[in-house]
C-alpha positions as CSV (number, residue, x, y, z in Angstrom):
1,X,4.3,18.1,1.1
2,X,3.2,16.6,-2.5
3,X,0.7,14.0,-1.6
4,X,-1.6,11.9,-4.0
5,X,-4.2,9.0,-2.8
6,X,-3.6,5.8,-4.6
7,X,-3.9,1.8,-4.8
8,X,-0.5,0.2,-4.1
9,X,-0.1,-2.7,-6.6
10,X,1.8,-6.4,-5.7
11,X,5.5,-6.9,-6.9
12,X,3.8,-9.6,-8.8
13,X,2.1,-7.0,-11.3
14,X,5.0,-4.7,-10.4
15,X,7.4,-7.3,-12.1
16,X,5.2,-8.1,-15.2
17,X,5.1,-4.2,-16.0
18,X,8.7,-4.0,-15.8
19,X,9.3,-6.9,-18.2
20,X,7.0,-5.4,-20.7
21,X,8.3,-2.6,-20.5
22,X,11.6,-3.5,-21.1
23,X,10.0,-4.8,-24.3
24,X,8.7,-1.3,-25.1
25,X,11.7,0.2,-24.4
26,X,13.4,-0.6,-27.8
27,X,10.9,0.7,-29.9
28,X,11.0,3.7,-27.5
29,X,14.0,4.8,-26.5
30,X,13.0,8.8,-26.2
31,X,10.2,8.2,-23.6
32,X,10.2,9.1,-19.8
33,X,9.7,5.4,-18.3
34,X,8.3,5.2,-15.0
35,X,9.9,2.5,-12.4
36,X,7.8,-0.3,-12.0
37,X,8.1,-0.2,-8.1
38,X,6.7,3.4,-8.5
39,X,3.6,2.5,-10.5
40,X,0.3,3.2,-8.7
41,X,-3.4,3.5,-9.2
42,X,-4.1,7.4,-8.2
43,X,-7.7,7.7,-7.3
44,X,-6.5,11.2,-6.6
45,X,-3.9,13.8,-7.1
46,X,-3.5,16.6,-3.7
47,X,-0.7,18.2,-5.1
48,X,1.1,21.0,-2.4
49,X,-1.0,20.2,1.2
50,X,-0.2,21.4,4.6
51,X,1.1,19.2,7.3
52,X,-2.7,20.6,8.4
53,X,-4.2,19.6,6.0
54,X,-2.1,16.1,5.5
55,X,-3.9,15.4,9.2
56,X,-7.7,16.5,7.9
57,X,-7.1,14.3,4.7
58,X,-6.0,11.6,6.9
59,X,-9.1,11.6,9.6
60,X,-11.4,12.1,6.9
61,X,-10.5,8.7,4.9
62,X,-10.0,6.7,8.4
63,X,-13.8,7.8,8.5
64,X,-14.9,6.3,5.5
65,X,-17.3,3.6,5.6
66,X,-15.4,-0.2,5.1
67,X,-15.4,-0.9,0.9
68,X,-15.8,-4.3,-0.1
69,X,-12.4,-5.8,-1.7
70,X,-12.4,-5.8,-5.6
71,X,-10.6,-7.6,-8.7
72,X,-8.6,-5.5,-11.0
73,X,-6.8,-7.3,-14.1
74,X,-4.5,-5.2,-16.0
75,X,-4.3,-5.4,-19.4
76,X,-4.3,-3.4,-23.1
77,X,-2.1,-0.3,-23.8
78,X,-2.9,3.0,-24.8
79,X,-2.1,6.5,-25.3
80,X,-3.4,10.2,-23.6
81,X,-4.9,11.7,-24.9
82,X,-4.0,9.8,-28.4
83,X,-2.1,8.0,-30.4
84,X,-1.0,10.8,-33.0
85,X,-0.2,13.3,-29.8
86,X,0.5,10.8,-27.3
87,X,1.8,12.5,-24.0
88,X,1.7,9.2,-21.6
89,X,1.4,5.7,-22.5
90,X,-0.5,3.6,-20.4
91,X,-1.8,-0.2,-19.7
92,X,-5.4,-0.4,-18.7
93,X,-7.5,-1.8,-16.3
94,X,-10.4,-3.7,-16.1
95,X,-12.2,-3.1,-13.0
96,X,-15.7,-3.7,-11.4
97,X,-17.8,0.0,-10.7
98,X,-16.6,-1.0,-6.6
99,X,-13.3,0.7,-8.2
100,X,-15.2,3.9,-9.5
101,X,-17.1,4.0,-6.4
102,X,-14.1,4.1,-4.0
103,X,-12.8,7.0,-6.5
104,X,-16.4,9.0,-6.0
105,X,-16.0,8.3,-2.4
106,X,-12.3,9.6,-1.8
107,X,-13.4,12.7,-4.1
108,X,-16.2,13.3,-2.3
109,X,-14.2,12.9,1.0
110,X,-11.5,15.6,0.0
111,X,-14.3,17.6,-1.2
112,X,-15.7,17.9,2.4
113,X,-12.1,19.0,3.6
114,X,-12.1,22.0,1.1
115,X,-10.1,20.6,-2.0
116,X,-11.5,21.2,-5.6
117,X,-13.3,18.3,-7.1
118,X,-11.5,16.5,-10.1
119,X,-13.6,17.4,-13.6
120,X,-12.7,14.6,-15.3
121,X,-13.8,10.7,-14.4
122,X,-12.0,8.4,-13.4
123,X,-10.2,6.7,-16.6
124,X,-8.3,3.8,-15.0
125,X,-5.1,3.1,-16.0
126,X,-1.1,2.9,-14.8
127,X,1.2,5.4,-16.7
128,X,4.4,3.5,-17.9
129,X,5.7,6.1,-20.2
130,X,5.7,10.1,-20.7
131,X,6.2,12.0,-24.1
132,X,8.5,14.9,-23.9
133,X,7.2,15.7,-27.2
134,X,4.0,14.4,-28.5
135,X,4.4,13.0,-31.8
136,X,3.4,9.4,-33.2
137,X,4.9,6.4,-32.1
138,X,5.4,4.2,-34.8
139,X,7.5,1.3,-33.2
140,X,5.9,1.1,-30.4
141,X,2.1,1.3,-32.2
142,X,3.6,-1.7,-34.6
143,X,5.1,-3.3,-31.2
144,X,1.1,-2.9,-29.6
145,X,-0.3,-4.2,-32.9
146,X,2.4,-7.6,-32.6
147,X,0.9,-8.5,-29.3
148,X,-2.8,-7.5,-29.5
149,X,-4.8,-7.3,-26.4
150,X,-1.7,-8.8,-23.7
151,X,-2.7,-9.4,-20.2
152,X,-0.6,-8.7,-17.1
153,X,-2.5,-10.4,-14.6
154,X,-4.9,-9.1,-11.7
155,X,-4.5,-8.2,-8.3
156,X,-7.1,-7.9,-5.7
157,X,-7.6,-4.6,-3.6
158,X,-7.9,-4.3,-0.6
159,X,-6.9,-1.2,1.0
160,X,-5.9,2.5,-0.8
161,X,-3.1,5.1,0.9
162,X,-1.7,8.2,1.2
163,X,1.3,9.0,0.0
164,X,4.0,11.4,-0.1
165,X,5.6,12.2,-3.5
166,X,9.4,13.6,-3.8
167,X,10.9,15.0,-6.7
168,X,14.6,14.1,-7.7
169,X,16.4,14.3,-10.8
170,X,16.1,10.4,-10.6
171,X,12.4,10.7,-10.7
172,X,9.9,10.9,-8.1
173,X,10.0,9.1,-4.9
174,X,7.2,7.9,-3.3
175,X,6.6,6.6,0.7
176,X,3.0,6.2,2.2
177,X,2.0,7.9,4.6
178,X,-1.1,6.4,6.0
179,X,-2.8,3.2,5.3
180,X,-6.8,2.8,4.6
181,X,-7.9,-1.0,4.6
182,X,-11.0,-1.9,3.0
């Protein structure tokens, strides 16, 4: 199965992406736009695991140590890995290091169980848009510049899962598969 380990976010935050999104839209009709309900926090990307290894990934996280429960308010936009070659759009977060922690934690978790550890830091943010193409945005960059630094609220977290992700020509699809409170 395709599996990733992620933060779930509240229909609250779910909602405001999808309204501003549907604001972005407009100026950017070309891009991929990810559905609202789908949006997640990944702390990590499996890929292709075993049902095996779906079971080892599972104990091993059950085993971590409790995590206290964080605030996360989302808020500014962005592009990866710019703005002349954009090839996602994003809406960052503002988090605590308790939210960089639980990433080092999960990494070093999955690490233990044989998987290769991520390169990059953790650069936290939820994807709303891909770029088939990368090339400058101009509507949406004049859109960004309108409404300056726009927050979308904050949730509190309080538990992380694993999840199961299907491809379909409607997008992925995504189902958890086990659930890690704090």
């Amino acid at each position: 199965m395709r599996a990733f380990i992620a933060i779930d976010l509240p229909e609250s935050i779910q909602a405001a992406l999808g309204q501003q999104q549907a604001a972005f839209r407009a100026a950017c009709p070309d891009a991929r736009w990810t559905r609202p309900e789908g949006i997640h926090l990944t702390l990590k990307f499996l890929g292709e695991i075993s049902d095996d290894q779906v079971r080892q990934v599972t104990e091993a996280l059950a085993g971590l140590t409790p995590f206290a429960s964080f605030s996360i308010a989302v808020k500014g936009f962005g592009f990866f890995p710019d703005a002349r070659r954009p090839r996602v759009f994003w809406v960052g977060l503002e988090a605590p290091p308790a939210l960089g922690e639980l990433a080092d934690r999960v990494e070093s978790c999955r690490e233990k169980r044989g998987f290769a550890r991520e390169e990059r830091s953790l650069t936290p943010h939820l994807t709303l848009a891909r770029f088939k193409v990368p090339r400058p945005q101009p509507a949406l960059q004049a859109l960004l510049t309108q409404q300056g630094e726009l927050s979308l609220g904050q949730f509190e977290v309080s538990e992380f899962f694993l999840f199961e992700s299907k491809l379909s020509p409607h997008g992925a699809e995504y189902r958890k598969i086990a659930r890690f409170p704090r």
